[in-house]
C-alpha positions in Angstrom: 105.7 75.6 91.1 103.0 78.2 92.3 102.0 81.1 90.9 104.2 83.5 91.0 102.7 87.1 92.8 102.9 90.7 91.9 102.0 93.3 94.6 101.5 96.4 93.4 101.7 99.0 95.8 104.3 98.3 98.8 102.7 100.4 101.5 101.8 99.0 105.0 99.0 96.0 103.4 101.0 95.4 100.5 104.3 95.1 102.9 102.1 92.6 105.1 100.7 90.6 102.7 104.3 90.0 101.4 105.1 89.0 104.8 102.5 86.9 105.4 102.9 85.4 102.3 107.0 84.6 102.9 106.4 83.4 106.5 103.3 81.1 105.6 105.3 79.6 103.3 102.8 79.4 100.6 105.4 81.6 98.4 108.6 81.5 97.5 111.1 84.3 97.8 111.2 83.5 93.9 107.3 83.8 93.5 106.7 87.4 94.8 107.4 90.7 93.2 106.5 93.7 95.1 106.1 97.3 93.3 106.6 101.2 95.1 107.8 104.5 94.0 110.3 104.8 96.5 111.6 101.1 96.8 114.2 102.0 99.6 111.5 101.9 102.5 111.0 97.8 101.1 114.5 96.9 101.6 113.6 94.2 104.3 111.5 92.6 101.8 114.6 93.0 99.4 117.3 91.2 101.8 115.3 88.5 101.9 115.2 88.4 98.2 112.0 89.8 97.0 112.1 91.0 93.6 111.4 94.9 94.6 110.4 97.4 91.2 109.1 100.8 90.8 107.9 99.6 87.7 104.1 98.6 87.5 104.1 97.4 84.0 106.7 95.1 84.3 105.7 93.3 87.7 101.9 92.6 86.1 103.7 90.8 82.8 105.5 88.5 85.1 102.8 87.9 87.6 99.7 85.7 87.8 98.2 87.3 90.5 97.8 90.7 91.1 97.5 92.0 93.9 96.1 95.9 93.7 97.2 97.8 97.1 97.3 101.3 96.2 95.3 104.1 97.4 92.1 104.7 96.5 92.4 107.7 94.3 95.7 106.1 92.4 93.2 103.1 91.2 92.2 104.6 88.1 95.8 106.3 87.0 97.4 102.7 88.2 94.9 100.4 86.2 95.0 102.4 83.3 99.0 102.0 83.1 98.5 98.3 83.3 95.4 96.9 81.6 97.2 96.0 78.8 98.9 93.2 80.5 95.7 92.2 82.1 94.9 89.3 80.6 92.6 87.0 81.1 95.1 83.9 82.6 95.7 86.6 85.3 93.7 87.1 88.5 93.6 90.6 89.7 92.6 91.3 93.4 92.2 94.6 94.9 92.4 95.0 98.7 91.9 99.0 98.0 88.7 100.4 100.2 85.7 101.5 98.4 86.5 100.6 94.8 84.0 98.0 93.1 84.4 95.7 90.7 82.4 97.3 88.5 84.7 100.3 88.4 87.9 98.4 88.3 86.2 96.6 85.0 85.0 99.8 83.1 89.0 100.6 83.5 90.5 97.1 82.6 87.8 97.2 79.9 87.7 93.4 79.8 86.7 90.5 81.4 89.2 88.8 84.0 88.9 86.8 87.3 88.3 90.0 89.6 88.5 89.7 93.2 87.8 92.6 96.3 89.3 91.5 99.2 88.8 93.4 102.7 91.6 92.6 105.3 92.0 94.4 108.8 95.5 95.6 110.3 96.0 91.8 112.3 97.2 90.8 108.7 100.7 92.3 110.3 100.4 89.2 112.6 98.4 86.8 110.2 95.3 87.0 112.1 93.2 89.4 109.8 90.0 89.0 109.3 89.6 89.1 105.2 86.0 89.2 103.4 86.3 88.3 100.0 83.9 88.7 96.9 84.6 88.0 92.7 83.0 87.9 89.2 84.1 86.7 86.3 86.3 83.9 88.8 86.4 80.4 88.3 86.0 78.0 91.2 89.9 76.9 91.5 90.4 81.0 91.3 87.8 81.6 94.2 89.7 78.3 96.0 93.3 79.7 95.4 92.3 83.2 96.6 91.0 82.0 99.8 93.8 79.5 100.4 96.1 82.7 100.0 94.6 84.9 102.2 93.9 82.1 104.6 97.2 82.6 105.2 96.8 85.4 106.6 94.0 84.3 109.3 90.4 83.4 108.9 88.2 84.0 105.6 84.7 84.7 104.6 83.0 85.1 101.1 80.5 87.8 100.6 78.1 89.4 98.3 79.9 92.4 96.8 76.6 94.9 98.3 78.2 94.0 101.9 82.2 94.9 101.4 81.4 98.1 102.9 79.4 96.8 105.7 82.7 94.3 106.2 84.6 97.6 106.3 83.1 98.7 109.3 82.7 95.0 110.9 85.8 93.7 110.2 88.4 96.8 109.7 86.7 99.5 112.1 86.0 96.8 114.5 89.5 96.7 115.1 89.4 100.3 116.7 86.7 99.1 118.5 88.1 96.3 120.1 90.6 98.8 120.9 88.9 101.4 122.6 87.1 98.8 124.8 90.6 97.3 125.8 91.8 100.5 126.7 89.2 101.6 129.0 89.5 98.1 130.6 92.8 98.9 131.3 91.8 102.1 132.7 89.1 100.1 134.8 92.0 97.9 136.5 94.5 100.5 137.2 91.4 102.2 139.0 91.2 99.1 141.0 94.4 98.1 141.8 96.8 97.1 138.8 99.7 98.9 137.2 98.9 99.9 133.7 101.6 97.4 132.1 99.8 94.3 134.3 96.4 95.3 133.7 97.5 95.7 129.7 98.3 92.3 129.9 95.2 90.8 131.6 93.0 93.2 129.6 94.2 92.1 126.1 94.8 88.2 127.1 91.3 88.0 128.1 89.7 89.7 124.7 91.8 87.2 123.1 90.7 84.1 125.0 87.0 85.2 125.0 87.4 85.4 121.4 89.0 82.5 120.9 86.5 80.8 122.9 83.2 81.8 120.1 86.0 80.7 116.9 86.7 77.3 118.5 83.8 76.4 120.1 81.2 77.9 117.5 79.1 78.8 120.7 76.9 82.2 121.3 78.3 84.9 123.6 75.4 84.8 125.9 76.3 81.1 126.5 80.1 82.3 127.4 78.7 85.3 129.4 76.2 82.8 131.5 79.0 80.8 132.6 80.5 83.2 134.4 77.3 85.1 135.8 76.4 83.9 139.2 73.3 85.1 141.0 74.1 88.2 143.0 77.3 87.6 141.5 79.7 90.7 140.4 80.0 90.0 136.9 76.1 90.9 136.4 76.0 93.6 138.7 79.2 94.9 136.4 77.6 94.1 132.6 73.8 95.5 134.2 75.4 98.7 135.1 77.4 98.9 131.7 73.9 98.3 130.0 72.2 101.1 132.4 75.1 103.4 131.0 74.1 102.3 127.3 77.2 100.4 126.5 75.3 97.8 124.0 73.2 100.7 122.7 76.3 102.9 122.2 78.4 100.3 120.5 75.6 99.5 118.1 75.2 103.1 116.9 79.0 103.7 116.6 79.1 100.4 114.0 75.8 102.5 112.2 77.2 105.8 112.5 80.2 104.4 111.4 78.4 102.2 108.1 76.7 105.8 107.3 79.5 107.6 106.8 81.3 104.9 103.9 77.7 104.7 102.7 77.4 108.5 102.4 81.0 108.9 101.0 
C-alpha cells in the first residue's frame, strides 16, 4: 500500500496535484486527503471519493506526506496549528512561493524530511515543470518525492539559493511563452489566417519545437539552423526580430522579473 497523502490547502495547486495524483494512478482514491475552509468548491474531488476536511489537524495525523499549498502569508498561522503532528516519519513538502526551509523549520521547531517544491500552472495538464530542493531528507524520501511529482511532468533538483530563480524560469516562463504565442498569432492573422487557425498552428509549433530540445537533448541553434536557408525567410524574419531587440528584451524581462522576487 502507498503512502497515504494529505493536501493541505485545496485551492487551484492543491486541486491539481490531487488530480494529477488520481489520474497518474500513483494514488488511490483511499490514499489522498485534501483540506479547505470551504470544502464545497472540492466536491469533484469528493465524488470521486477523496477524503475532503476543513480540518488541518486531523488530515496531517493520518497522512505521511504533507503536502503544504496554502498562501504565503497563511504558512506561519497553518504550521503552527499542526507541528504537533509533524513527526519525524512524515515528509512535509511545501509548493508555497517564497517560503524557505529555514522558515518553515524555525516554525515546526524540529527536524523532519522538508521538501520546497516549485511547479508551474501545466501541472493542470501534468506537464509542469517542478524544481525541487530538501534537508533533513533521506535518499528513498528525495526518490519518492520526485517519483510523485514526476507525475505531474518533468523534474529537476536544485540548490535551495535557486528556487526563486526557478520561480521566474519555470513559473513566469509560462507567461512568457504566452505572450510570444499570442503575438504569433497576431503575426498570422496579419498575414492571412483566421485567429482560431493561426491559434492552432502557433501553439502546435511551440509545442513541437519544444518537444524537439526534451527528446532529442539538442541545442536550439542546431533546431534553428535547420530551418535557416541562405537568403531564406526564416533568417531575414529572426534577424529583424533581433534588430528590434527581441533576445535582448526577453533576457531583461526574466532579470527584471528575478529582481523583483529578489527585492520582495
Amino acid at each position: 500500500m502507498g503512502k497515504k497523502i494529505s493536501i493541505i490547502g485545496g485551492g487551484n495547486l492543491g486541486s491539481a496535484i490531487a488530480e494529477g495524483l488520481l489520474v497518474s494512478k500513483f494514488s488511490k482514491v483511499s490514499e489522498l486527503m485534501v483540506t479547505k475552509r470551504n470544502t464545497s468548491t472540492l466536491r469533484t474531488l469528493k465524488d470521486q471519493g477523496v477524503e475532503i476536511t476543513d480540518n488541518n489537524v486531523a488530515a496531517v495525523k493520518k497522512g505521511d506526506v504533507i503536502i503544504l499549498a496554502v498562501k504565503p502569508f497563511q504558512v506561519s498561522e497553518v504550521l503552527s496549528a499542526i507541528k504537533k503532528e509533524l513527526t519525524g516519519k512524515k515528509i512535509l513538502i511545501s509548493v508555497v512561493t517564497g517560503v524557505t526551509i529555514e522558515e518553515m523549520e524555525g516554525i515546526v521547531g524540529r527536524k523532519i524530511p522538508l521538501f520546497r517544491a516549485m511547479p508551474n500552472t501545466a501541472i493542470a495538464i501534468r506537464q509542469s515543470m517542478t524544481c525541487i530542493c530538501n534537508k533533513d531528507a533521506s535518499s528513498a524520501d528525495i526518490k519518492y518525492v520526485e517519483n510523485l511529482f514526476s507525475q505531474l511532468g518533468k523534474v529537476v533538483t536544485i540548490d535551495e539559493k535557486l528556487m526563486e530563480a526557478s520561480t521566474i524560469l519555470g513559473a513566469c516562463g509560462t507567461a512568457y511563452a504566452m505572450r510570444y504565442i499570442r503575438a504569433s498569432i497576431q503575426g498570422g492573422i496579419e498575414i492571412g489566417f483566421d485567429a482560431p487557425t493561426a491559434s492552432l498552428i502557433a501553439a502546435q509549433t511551440v509545442k513541437g519545437a519544444a518537444q524537439l530540445l526534451l527528446e532529442k537533448g539538442s541545442h536550439p541553434e542546431q533546431e534553428i539552423d535547420k530551418v535557416t536557408t541562405p537568403k531564406g525567410c526564416t533568417i531575414a524574419g529572426l534577424n529583424e526580430m533581433e534588430h528590434q531587440g527581441f533576445s535582448s528584451s526577453l533576457i531583461r524581462g526574466i532579470v527584471a522579473s528575478y529582481k523583483k522576487i529578489a527585492k520582495d
